[in-house]
C-alpha positions as CSV (number, residue, x, y, z in Angstrom):
1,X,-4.4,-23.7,-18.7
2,X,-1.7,-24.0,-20.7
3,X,1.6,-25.4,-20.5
4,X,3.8,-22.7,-19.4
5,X,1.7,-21.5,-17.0
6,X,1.2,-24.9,-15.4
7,X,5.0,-24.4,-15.0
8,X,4.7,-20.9,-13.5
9,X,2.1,-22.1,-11.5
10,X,4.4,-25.4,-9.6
11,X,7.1,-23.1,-10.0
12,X,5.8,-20.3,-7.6
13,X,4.1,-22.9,-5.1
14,X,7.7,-24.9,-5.0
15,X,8.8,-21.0,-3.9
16,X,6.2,-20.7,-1.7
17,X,6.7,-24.0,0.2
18,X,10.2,-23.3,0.8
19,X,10.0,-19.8,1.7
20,X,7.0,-21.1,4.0
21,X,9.5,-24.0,5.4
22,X,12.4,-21.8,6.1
23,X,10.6,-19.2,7.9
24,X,8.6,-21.9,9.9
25,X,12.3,-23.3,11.1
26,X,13.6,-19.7,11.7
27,X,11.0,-18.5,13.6
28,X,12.8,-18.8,17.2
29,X,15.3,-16.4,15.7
30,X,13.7,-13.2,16.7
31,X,13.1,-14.3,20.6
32,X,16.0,-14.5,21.5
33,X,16.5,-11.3,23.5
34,X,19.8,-10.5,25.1
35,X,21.8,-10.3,21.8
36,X,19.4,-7.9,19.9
37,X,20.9,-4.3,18.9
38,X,18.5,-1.3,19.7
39,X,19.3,0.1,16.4
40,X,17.0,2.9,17.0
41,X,18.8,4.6,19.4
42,X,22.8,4.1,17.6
43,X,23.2,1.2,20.2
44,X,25.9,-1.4,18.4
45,X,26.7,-3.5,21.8
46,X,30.1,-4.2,19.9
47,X,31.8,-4.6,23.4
48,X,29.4,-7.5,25.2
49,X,30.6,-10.4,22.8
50,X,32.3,-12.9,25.0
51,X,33.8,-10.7,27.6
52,X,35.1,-11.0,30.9
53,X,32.0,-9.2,32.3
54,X,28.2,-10.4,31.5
55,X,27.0,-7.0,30.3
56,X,23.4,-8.9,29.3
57,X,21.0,-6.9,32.0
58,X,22.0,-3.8,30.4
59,X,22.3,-4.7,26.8
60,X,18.4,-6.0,27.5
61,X,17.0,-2.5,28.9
62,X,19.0,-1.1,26.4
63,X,17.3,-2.9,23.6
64,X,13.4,-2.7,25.7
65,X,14.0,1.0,26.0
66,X,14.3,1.7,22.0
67,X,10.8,-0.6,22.2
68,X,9.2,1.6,24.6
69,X,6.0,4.0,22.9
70,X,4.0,5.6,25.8
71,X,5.1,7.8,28.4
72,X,4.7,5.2,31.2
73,X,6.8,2.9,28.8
74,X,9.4,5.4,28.9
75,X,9.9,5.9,32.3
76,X,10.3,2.5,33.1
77,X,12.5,2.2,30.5
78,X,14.5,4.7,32.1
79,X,13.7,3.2,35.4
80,X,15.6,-0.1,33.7
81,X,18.5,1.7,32.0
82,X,19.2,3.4,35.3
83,X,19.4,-0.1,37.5
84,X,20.7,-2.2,34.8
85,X,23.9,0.4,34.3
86,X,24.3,0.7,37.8
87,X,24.4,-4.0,37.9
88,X,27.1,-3.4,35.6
89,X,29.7,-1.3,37.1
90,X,29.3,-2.9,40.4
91,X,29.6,-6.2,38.5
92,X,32.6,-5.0,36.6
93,X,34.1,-3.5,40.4
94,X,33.5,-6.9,42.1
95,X,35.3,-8.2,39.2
96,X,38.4,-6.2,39.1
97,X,38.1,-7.2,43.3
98,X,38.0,-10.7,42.7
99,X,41.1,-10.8,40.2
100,X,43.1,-8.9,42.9
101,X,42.0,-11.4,45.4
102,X,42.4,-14.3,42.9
103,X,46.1,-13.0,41.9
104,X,48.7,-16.4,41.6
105,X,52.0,-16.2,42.7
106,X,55.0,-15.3,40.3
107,X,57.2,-17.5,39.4
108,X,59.6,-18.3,36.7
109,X,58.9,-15.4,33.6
110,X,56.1,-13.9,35.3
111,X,58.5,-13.1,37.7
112,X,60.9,-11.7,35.7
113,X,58.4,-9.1,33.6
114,X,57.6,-8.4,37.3
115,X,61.1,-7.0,37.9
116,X,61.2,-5.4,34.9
117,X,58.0,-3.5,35.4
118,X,59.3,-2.7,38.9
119,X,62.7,-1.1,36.8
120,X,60.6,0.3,34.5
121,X,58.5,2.0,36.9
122,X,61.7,3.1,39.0
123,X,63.3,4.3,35.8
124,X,60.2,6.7,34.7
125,X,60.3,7.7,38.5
126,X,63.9,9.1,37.3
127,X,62.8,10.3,34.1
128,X,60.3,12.8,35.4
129,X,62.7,14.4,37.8
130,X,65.2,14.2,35.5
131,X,62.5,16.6,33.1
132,X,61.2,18.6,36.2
133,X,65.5,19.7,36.4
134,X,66.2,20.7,33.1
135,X,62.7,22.6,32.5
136,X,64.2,24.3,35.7
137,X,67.7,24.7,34.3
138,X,66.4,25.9,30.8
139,X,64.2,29.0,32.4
140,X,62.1,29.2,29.3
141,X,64.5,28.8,26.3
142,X,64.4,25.7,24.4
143,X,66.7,22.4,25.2
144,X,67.8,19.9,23.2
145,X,68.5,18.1,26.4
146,X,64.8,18.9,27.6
147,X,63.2,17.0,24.1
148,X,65.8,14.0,24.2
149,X,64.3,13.4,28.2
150,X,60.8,13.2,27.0
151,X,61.2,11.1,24.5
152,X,63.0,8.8,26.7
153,X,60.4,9.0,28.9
154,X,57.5,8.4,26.6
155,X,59.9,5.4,25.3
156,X,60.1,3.5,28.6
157,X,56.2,4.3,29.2
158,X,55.2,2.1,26.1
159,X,57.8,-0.1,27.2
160,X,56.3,-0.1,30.8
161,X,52.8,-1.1,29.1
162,X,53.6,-3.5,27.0
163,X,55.4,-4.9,29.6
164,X,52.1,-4.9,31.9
165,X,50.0,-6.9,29.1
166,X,52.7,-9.7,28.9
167,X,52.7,-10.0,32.3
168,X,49.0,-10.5,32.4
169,X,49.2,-12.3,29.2
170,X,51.7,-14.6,31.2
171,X,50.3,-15.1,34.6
172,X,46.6,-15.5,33.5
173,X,45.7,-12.0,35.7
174,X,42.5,-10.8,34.4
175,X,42.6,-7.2,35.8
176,X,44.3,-5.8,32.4
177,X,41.5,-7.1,30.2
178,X,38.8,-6.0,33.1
179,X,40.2,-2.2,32.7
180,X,40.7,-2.7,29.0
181,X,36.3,-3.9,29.1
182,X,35.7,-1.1,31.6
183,X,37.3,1.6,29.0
184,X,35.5,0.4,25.9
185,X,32.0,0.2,28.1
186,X,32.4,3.8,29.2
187,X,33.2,4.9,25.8
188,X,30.3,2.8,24.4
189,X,28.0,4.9,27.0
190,X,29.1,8.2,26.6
191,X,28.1,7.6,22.7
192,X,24.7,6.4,23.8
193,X,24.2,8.8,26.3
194,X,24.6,11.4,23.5
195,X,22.7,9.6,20.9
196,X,19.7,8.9,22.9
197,X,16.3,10.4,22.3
198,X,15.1,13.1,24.4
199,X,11.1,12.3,23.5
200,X,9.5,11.9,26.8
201,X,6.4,10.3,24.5
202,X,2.6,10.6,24.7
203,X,0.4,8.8,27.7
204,X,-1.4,5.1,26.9
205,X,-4.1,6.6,26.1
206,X,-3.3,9.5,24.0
207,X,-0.5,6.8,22.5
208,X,-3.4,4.8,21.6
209,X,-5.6,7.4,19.6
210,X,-2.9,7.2,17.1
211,X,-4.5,4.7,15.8
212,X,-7.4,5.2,13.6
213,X,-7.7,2.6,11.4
214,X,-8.8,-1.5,12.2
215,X,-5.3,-1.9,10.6
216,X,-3.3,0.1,12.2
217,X,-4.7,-1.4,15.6
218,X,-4.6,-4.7,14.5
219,X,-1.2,-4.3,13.6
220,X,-0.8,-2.4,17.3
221,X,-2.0,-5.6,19.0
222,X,0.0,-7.4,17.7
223,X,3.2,-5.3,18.7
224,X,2.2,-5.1,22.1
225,X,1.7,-8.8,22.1
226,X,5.7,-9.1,20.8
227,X,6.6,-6.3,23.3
228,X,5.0,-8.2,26.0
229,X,6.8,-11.5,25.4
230,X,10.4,-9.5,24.8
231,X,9.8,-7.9,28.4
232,X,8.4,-11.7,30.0
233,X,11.8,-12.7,28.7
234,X,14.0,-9.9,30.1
235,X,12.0,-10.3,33.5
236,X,12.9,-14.4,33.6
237,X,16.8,-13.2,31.8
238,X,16.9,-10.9,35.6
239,X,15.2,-13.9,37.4
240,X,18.3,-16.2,36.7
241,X,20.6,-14.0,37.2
242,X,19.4,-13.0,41.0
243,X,19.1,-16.6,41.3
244,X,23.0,-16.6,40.1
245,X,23.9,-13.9,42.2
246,X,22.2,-15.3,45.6
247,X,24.3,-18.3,44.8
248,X,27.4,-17.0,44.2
249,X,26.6,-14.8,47.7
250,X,26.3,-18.3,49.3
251,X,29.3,-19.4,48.1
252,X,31.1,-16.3,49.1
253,X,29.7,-15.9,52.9
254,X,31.1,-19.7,53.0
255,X,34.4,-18.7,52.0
256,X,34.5,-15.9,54.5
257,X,33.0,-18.3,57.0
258,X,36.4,-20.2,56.6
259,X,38.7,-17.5,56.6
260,X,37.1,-16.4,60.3
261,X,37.3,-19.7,61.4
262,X,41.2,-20.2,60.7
263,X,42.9,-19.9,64.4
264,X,45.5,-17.7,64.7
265,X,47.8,-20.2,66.6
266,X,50.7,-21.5,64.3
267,X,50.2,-18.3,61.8
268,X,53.1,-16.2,61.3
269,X,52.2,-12.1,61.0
270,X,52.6,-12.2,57.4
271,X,50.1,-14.9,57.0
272,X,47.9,-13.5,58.9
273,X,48.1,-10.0,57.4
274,X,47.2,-11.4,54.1
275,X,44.4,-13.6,55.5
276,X,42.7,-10.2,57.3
277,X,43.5,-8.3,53.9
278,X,41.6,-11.3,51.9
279,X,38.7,-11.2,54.7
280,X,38.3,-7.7,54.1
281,X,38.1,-7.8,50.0
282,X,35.9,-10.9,50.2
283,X,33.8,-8.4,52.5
284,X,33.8,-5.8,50.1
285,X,32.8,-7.8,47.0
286,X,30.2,-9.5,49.4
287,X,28.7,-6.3,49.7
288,X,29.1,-5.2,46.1
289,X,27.5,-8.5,45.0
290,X,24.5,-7.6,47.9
291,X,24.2,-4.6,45.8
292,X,24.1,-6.2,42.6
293,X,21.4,-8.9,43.6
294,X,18.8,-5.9,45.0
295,X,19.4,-4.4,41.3
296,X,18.7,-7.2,39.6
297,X,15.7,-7.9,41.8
298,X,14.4,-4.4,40.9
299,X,14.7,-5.3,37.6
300,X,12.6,-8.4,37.7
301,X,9.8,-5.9,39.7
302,X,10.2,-3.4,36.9
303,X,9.8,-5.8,34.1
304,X,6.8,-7.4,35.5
305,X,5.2,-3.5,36.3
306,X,6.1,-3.1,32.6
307,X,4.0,-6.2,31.3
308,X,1.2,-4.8,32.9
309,X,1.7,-1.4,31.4
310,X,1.9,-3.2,27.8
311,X,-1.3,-5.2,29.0
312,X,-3.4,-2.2,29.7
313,X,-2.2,-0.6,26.0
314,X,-3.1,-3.7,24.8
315,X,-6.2,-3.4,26.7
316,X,-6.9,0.0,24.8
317,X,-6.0,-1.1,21.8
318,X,-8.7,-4.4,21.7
319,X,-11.0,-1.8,23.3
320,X,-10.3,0.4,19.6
321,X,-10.0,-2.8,17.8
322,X,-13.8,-4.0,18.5
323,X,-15.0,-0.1,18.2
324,X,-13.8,-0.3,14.8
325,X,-15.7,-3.9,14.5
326,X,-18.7,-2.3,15.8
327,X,-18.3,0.6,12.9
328,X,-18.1,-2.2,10.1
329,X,-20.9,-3.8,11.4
330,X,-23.1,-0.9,11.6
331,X,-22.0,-0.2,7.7
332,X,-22.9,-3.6,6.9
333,X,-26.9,-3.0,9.0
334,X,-27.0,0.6,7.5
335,X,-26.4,-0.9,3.7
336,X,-28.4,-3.9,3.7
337,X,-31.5,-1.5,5.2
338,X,-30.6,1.1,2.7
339,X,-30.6,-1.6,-0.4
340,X,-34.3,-3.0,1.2
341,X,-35.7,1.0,1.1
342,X,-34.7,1.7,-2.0
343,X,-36.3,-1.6,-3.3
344,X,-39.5,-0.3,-2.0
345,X,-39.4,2.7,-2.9
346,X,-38.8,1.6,-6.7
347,X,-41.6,-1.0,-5.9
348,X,-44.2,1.8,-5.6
349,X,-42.7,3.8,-8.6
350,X,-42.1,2.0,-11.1
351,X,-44.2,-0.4,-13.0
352,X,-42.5,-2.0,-16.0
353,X,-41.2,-5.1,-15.1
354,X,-37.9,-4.7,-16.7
355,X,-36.9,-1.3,-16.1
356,X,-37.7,-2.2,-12.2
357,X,-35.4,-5.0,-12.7
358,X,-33.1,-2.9,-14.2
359,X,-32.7,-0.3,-11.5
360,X,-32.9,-2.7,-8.7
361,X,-29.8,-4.0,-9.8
362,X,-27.9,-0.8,-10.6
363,X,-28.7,0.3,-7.1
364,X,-28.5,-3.0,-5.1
365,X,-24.9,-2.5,-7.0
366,X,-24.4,0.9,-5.9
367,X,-24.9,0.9,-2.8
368,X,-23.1,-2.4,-2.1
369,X,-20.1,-0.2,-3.6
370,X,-20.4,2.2,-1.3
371,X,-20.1,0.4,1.9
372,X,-17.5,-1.5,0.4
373,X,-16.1,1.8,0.4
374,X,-17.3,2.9,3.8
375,X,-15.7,-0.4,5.0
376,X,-12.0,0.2,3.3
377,X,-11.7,3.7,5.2
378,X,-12.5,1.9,8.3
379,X,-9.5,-0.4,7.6
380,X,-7.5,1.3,5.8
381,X,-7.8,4.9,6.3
382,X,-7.9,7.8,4.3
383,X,-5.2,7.5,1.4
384,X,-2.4,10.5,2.4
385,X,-1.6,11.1,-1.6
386,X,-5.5,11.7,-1.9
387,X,-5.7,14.4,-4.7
388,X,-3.0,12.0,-7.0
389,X,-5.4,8.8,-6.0
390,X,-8.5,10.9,-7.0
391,X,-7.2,12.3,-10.4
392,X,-5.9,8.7,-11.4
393,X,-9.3,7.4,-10.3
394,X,-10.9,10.1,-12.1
395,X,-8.9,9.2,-15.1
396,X,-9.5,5.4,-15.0
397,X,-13.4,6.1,-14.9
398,X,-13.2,8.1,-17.7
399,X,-11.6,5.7,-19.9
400,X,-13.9,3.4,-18.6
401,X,-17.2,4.9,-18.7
402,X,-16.2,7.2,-21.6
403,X,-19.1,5.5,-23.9
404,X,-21.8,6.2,-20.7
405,X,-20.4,10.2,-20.6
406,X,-20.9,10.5,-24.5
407,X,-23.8,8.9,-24.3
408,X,-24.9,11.7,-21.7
409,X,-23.8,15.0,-24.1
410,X,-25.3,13.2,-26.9
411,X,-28.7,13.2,-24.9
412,X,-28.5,17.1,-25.0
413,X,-27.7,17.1,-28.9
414,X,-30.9,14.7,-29.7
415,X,-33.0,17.1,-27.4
416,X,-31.9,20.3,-29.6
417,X,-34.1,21.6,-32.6
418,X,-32.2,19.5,-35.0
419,X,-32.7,16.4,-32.7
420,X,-35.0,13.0,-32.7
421,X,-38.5,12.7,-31.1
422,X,-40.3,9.6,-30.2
423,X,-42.6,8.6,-33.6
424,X,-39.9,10.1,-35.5
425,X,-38.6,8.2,-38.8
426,X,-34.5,7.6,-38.0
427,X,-31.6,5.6,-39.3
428,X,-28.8,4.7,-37.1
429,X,-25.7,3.2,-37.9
430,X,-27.4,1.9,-41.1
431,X,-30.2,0.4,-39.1
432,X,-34.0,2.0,-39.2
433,X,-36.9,2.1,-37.9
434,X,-39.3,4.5,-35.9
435,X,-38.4,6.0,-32.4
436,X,-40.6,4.8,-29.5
437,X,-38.3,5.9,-26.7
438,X,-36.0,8.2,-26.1
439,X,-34.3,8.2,-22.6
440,X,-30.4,9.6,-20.7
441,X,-28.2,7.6,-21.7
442,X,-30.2,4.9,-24.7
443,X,-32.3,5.5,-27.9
444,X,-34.7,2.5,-28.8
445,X,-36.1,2.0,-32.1
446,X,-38.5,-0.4,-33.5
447,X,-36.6,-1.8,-36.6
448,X,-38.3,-1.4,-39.8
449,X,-37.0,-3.8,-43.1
450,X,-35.2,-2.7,-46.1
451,X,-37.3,0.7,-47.3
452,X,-36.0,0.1,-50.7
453,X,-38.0,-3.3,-50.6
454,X,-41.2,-3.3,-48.2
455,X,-40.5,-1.0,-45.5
456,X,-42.5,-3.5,-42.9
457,X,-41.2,-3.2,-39.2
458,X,-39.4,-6.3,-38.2
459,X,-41.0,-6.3,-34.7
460,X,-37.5,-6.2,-33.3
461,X,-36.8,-3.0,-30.3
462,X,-33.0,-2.1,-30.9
463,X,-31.1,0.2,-28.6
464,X,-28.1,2.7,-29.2
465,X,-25.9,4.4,-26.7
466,X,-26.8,8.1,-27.3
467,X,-23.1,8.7,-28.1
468,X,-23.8,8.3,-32.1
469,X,-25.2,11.8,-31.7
470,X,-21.6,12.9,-31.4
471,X,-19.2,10.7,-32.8
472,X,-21.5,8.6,-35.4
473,X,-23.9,9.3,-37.9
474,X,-28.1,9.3,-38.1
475,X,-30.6,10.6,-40.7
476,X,-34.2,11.5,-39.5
477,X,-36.7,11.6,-42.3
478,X,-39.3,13.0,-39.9
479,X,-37.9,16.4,-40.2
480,X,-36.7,18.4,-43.1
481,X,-35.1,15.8,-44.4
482,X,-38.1,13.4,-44.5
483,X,-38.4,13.3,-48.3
484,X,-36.1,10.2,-50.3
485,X,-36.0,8.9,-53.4
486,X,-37.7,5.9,-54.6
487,X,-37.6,3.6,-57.5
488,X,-39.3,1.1,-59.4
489,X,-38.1,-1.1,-62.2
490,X,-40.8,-2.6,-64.4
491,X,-39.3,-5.5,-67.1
492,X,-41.0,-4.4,-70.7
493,X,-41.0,-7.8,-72.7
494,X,-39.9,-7.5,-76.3
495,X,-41.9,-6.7,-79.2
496,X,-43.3,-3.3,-77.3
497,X,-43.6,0.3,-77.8
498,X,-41.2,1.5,-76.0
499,X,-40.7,5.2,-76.6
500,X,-44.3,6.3,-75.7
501,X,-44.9,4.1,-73.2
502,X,-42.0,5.6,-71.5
503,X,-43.6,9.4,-72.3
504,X,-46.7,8.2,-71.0
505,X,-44.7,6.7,-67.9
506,X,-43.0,9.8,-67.4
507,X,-46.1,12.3,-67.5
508,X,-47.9,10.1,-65.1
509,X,-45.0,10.4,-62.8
510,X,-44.7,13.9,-62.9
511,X,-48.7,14.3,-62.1
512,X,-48.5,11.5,-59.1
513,X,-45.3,13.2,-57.6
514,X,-45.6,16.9,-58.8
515,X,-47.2,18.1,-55.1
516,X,-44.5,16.2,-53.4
517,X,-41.8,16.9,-55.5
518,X,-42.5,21.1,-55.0
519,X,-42.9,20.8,-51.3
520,X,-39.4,19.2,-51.4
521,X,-37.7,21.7,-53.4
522,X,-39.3,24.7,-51.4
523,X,-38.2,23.0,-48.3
524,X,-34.3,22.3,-50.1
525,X,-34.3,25.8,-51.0
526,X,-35.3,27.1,-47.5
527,X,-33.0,24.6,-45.7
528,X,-30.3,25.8,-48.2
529,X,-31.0,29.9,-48.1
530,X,-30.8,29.5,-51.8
531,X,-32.3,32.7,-54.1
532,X,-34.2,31.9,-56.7
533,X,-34.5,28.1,-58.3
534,X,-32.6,25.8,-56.6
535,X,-29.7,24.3,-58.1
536,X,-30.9,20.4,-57.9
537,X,-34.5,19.2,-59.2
538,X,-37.0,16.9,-57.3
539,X,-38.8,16.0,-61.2
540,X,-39.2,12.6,-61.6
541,X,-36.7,10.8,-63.8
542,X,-37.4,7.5,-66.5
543,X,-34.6,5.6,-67.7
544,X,-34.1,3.0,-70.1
545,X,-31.6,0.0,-68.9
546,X,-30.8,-3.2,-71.2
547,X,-31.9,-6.6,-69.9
548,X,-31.7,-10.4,-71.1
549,X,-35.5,-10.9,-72.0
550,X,-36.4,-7.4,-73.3
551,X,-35.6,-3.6,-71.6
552,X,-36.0,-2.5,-68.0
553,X,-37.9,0.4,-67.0
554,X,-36.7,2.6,-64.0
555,X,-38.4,4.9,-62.8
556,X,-37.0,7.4,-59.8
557,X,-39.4,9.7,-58.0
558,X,-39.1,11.6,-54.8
559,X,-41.7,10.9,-51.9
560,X,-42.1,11.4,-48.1
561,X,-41.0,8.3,-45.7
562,X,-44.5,8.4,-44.5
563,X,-46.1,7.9,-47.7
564,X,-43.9,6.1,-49.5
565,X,-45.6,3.0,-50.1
566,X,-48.8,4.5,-51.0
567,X,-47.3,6.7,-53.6
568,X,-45.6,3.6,-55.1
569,X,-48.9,1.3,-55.3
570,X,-50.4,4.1,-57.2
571,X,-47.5,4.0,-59.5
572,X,-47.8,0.6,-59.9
573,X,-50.6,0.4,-60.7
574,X,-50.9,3.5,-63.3
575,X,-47.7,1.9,-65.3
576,X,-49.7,-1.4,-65.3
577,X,-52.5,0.6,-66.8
578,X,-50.6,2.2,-69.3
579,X,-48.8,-1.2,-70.2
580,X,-52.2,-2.7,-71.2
581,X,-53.7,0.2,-72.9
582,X,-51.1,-0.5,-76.1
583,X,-52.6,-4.4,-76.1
584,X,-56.2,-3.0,-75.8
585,X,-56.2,-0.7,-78.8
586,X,-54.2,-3.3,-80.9
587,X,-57.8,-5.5,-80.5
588,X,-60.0,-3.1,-80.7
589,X,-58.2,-2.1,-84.4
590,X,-58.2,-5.9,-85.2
């Protein structure tokens, strides 16, 4: 490994650490319910954040609903929705209760925005009538009196509201704000209400079925188990706040307690108006906050009947989870008993060590492939682009095997009339040698030497892809074209007759190859569909070539592969002949 990769290499694990770090330290970030959106449905929440009113229980059903899948989900959802909206208003009608009860005494500017309300109010009191006369007066025609009165009234009714926020602005009274809460919380519901789906959803089981793949139910499981700890959460959110409620109802029966007990001795009437009028909202919000703690308690009943529902999907869902398993497994059994079979079966067929090697392997291979296969649509599924992922595949196995499917056509070439046969004389790709098998896909050949030189095999068993039959090149000199041309160069040493010894040569040559070289020009002629004498000769040809001790004597003939070296011993050995018969008439004359 080189440098820059050893870079790459620290590089990526120093991003991996910290990306592993920061989301081991942000992991509580997700379980923290009450302040997740149910994006799903269009909920925003925008109006919870720090208001007067805790809004939580319903933000919570709000978000569990867009969670829910089956139909039994759903309905509890609803169920939850339903009882968490109704916690709300009664929590924002005790509220609006208590800051009436909980109203301070005027005094100072307070007091005086109070007066001007009061003026304010008086005056619009005026303004109205004063409209009611002149739409009288006016008797259908238009007034310029009757537009300058309604914008005088609209004027004094902003300047009666803004008036009622400083005064609440001033004197701390929460009911403005309450109403202004209120408003933006109906508003807020009418747009969920509208945006909410109206799919009433599929049962557990039929919910489950979904599923078909291990990874698709793995990844099922695992939701549920998320789901499950969202809805433990909301059930212990509605467990506090029943346990906030029952103690605030304490507190509250207390108070009333004391306001019974006060003796009515020493009270003037006024006192004890307001003290009956406080007894009787402190008995109302008593009662509203009655109502609110049995909602919240239904809530914590509904989100523990919830869990179980999740538990028995996620019941189902380990029940398709070890089907699957029990599919894979099965695969697993079915290929290794497969692989064994086909072993024996190749045991009692074939009996060449190597070629049962050979196979075993290929199928071992093959069918290890498809069970790997068999496996990965168990987990994965059937691909949806399927026809795209099989012509790609197709393609990439074409490309890669392309030298296996030539090798299959050329198979049909080399079994045509102009093919190869086992025995038969070939060269391939400049390498020959005789055929001694001939299978599918492979051609072997037992490699013969240089024929130019000794033509002796080499004892070597060479193999070629049967694609050369149509994209390479190969001769067969078994067929038609099994006669070549031969030569032999003989060194004449100096001081000899050369120009009969080369007649003599020649004539010889014609006599050894004349049967031969006939045979090859009727089978040229034949081959060619010539008329007549065919335009090339096979005759014998003797050449005279210059060398450093004397002259060289070449001498091309044409022969058949088979009998090639037999036709050049007896040429040898005639031109030896005829070399010595000059030396033995020179003694014979001496």
């Amino acid at each position: 490994m080189n440098r820059r990769r050893k870079l790459m290499l620290f590089l990526l694990l120093g991003v991996f650490a910290l990306t592993l770090a920061g989301t081991f330290l942000t992991r509580g970030v997700m379980a923290y319910l009450p302040f997740l959106e149910a994006k799903k449905n269009g909920w925003t929440g925008d109006y919870v954040s720090h208001g007067l009113v805790d809004q939580r229980p319903w933000q919570t059903a709000a978000t569990l609903a867009a969670l829910a899948h089956s139909a039994e989900e759903k309905e509890l959802a609803r169920e939850s929705e339903r009882l968490a909206d109704h916690e709300v208003d009664q929590a924002f009608s005790q509220s609006l209760r208590q800051a009436s009860l909980d109203k301070p005494p005027l005094t100072g500017r307070a007091l005086t925005i109070q007066q001007r309300i009061v003026q304010l109010q008086q005056t619009i009191k005026a303004d109205e009538s004063q409209i009611a006369e002149l739409k009288t007066a006016a008797a259908g025609g238009a007034s310029n009196d009757l537009d300058v009165a309604k914008a005088q009234l609209e004027l004094d009714q902003n300047e009666l509201t803004d008036a009622t926020e400083d005064l609440a602005r001033v004197s701390s009274d929460q009911t403005v704000k309450l109403q202004q809460e209120l408003a933006a919380r109906k508003a807020a519901m009418t747009k969920y209400v509208a945006q909410a789906s109206k799919n009433e959803g599929q049962s557990a089981v039929t919910a489950a079925e979904q599923y078909k793949t291990l990874a698709q139910q793995v990844s099922a499981w695992w939701s549920h188990r998320s789901r499950r700890d969202l809805i433990a959460q909301a059930g212990q959110l509605a467990r506090s706040d029943a346990a906030a409620l029952s103690g605030d109802q304490v507190r509250l029966h207390a108070q009333a307690d004391a306001l019974a007990k006060v003796p009515d001795a020493g009270e003037s009437r006024t006192e004890r108006v307001d003290r009956l009028q406080r007894m009787t909202a402190m008995q109302n919000i008593l009662s509203i906050l009655s109502d609110r703690l049995d909602a919240q308690q239904q809530l914590v009943s509904l989100y523990d009947r919830w869990g179980q529902q999740v538990e028995i999907q996620d019941k189902i869902v380990i029940h398709l989870i070890l089907r699957s398993l029990a599919v894979i497994a099965a695969i697993c059994v079915l290929t290794l008993l497969v692989g064994w079979g086909l072993q024996v079966l190749l045991e009692r067929m074939l009996r060449e060590v190597r070629q049962k090697q050979t196979m075993k392997t290929i199928l071992n291979l093959g069918v290890q492939v498809v069970g790997l296969v068999m496996v990965l649509l168990v987990i994965l599924g059937v691909p949806q682009q399927m026809p795209t992922i099989l012509g790609l595949a197709t393609a990439g196995l074409t490309v890669v095997f392309q030298d296996f499917i030539l090798a299959f056509c050329g198979w049909f070439v080399l079994m045509g009339p102009n093919g190869i046969r086992v025995r038969d004389w070939v060269e391939i790709d400049g390498v020959g040698g005789e055929v001694v098998e001939l299978g599918l896909f492979r051609t072997w050949l037992l490699e013969t030497g240089n024929w130019t030189a000794n033509g002796h095999p080499t004892g070597r068993r060479v193999s070629f892809l049967n694609g050369y039959a149509i994209r390479g090149r190969y001769f067969n000199f078994s067929t038609v074209g099994q006669w070549m041309w031969d030569e032999i160069k003989v060194s004449i040493p100096a001081g000899t007759r050369i120009h009969p010894l080369v007649e003599r040569v020649y004539e010889a040559s014609v006599e050894a190859t004349e049967a031969d070289a006939k045979m090859a020009e009727a089978e040229w002629k034949r081959v060619t569909h010539e008329e007549g004498s065919p335009q090339f000769s096979a005759m014998p040809s003797v050449n005279l070539r210059p060398a450093g001790s004397g002259v060289d004597l070449v001498i091309r003939y044409i022969t058949r592969a088979g009998v090639r070296l037999h036709t050049r011993n007896e040429l040898f050995e005639t031109i030896v002949e005829l070399m010595q018969a000059p030396q033995a008439e020179g003694k014979e004359e001496a």
